[in-house]
C-alpha positions as CSV (number, residue, x, y, z in Angstrom):
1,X,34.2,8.4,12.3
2,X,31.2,6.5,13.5
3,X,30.8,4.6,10.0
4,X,34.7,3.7,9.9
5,X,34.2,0.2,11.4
6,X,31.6,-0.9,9.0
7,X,32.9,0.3,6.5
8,X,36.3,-1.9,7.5
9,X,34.3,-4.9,8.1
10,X,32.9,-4.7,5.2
11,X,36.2,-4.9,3.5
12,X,37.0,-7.3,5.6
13,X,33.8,-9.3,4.6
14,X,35.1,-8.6,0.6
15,X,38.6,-9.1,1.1
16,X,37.2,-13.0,3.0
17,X,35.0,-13.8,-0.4
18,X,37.6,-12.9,-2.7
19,X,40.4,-15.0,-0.7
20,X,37.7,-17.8,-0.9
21,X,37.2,-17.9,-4.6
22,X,40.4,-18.0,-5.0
23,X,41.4,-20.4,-2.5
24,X,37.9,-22.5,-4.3
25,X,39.3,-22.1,-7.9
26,X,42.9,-23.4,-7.2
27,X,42.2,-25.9,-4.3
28,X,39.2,-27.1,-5.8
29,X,39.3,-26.6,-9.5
30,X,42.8,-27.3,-9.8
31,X,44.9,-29.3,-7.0
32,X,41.8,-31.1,-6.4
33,X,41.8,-32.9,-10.2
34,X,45.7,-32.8,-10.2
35,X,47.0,-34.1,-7.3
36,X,43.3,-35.7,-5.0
37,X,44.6,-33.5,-2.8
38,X,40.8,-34.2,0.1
39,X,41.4,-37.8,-1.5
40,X,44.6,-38.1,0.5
41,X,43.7,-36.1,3.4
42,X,40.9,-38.6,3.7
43,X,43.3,-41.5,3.5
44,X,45.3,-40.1,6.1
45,X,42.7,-39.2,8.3
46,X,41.5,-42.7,8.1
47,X,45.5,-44.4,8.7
48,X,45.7,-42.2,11.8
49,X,42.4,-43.0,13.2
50,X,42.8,-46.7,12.6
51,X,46.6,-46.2,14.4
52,X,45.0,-44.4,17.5
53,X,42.1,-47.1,17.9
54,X,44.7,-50.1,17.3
55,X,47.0,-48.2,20.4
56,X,43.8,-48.7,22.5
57,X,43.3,-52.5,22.0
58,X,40.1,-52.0,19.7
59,X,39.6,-54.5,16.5
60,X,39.9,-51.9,14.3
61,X,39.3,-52.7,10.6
62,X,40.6,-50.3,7.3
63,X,40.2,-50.1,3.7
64,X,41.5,-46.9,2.1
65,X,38.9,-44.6,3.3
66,X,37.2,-47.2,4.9
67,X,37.7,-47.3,8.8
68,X,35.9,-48.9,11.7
69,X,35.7,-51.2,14.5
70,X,35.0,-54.9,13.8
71,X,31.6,-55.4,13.4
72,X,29.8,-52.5,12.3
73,X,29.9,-51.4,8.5
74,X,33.0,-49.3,9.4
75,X,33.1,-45.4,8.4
76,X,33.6,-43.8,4.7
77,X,35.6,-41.1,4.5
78,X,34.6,-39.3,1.3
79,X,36.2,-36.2,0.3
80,X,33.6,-33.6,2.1
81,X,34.7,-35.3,5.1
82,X,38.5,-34.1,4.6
83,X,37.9,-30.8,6.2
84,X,39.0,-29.1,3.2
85,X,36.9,-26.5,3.5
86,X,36.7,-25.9,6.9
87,X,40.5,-25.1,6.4
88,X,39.4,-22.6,3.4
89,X,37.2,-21.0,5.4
90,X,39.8,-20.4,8.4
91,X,42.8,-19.3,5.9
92,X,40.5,-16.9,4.0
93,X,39.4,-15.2,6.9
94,X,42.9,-15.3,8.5
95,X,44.9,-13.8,5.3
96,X,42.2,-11.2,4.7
97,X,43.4,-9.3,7.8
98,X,46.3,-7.0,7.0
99,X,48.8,-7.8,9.8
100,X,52.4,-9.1,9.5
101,X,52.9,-11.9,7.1
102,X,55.0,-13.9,9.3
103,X,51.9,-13.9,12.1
104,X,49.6,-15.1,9.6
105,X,52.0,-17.9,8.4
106,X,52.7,-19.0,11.8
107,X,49.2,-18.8,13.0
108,X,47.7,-20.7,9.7
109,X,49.7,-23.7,9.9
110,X,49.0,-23.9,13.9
111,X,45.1,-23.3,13.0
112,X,45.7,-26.1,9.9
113,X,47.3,-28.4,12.3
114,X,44.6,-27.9,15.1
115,X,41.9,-28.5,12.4
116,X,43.2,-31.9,11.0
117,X,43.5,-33.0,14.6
118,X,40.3,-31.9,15.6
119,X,38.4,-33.8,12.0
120,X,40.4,-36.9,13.7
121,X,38.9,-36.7,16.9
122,X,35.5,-35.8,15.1
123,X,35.9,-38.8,12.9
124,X,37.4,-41.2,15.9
125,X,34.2,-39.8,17.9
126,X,32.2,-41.0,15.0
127,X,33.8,-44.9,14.4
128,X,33.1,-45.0,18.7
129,X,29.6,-43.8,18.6
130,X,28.7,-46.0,15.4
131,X,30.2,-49.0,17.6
132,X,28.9,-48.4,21.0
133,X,25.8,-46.2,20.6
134,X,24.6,-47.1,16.8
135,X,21.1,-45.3,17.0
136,X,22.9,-42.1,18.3
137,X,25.2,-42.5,14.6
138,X,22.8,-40.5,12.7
139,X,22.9,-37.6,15.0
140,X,26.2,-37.5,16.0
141,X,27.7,-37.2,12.3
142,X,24.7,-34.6,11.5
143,X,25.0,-32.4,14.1
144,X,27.2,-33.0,17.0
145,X,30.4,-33.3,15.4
146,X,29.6,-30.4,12.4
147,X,28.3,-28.2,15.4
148,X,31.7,-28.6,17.3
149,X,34.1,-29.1,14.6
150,X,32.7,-25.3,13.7
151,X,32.9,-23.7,16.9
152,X,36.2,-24.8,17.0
153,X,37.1,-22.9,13.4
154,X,35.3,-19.9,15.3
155,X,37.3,-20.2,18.8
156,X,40.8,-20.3,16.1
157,X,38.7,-17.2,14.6
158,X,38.2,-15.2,18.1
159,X,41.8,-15.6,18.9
160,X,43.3,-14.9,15.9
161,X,41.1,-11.6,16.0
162,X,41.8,-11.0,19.8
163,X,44.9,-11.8,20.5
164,X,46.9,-11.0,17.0
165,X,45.4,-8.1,15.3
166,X,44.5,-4.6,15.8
167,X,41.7,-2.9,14.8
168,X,43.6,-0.8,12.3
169,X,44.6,-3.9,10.5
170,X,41.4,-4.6,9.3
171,X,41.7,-0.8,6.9
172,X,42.9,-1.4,3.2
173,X,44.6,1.6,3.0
């Protein structure tokens, strides 16, 4: 009895990589090329931020991906900064739990929707600091931001775990 729960989160731990490579080979592999599927999320990322700093009364400048406040060399948004795999990440450990379908829908648009917002904020964070404290730019987009973009992806995690499953969801059989 006392090796049962490794030997479930070690399933667990599969069940997440397999998910992953999956989610990898078709988001990646083949929406990515078909459709510039982090492409547009960027583009989007960069219409809303450029919406929510105009609502503020800032100069706000944008170019496709290109978004900033007058007077600085504005911010890029290239396709790692989508959150693409941030959101891989979440759904593959979210799916690989054996609990009712319907939960894990429900709960992995909310987490989706929680993540975009939060990669605005991050990247809204990011056009302020690059304004108003330049020499702090570096650090901010380095660390700061990845550091609580990712706890946030582990807070979705913790609830998900605590307050949706069951131990004996985690069992394959």
């Amino acid at each position: 009895m006392g090796k049962r729960p490794n030997k479930d989160l070690l399933l667990l731990l599969i069940r997440c990589t397999f998910l992953w490579l999956i989610y990898y080979l078709i988001v990646d592999r083949w929406i990515e090329q078909q459709f510039a599927f982090a492409s547009n999320i960027c583009l989007s990322i960069a219409f809303v931020s450029q919406k929510i700093l105009h609502v503020t009364g800032l100069d706000v400048l944008r170019s496709g991906n290109l978004v900033g406040i007058h007077g600085t060399p504005g911010i890029l948004l290239i396709d790692s900064c989508s959150g693409i795999g941030a959101m891989g990440l979440f759904l593959g450990f979210i799916l690989a739990f054996r609990n009712n379908l319907t939960k894990r829908i429900i709960y992995s648009i909310a987490g989706l929707l929680t993540i975009y917002v939060a990669n605005i904020q991050r990247i809204l964070i990011l056009i302020l600091t690059q304004a108003y404290f330049p020499n702090e730019w570096e650090i901010a987009h380095q660390y700061l931001t990845v550091i609580i973009f990712y706890l946030l992806i582990f807070a979705l995690w913790t609830i998900w775990v605590r307050g949706f499953t069951h131990n004996t969801e985690m069992a394959i059989d």
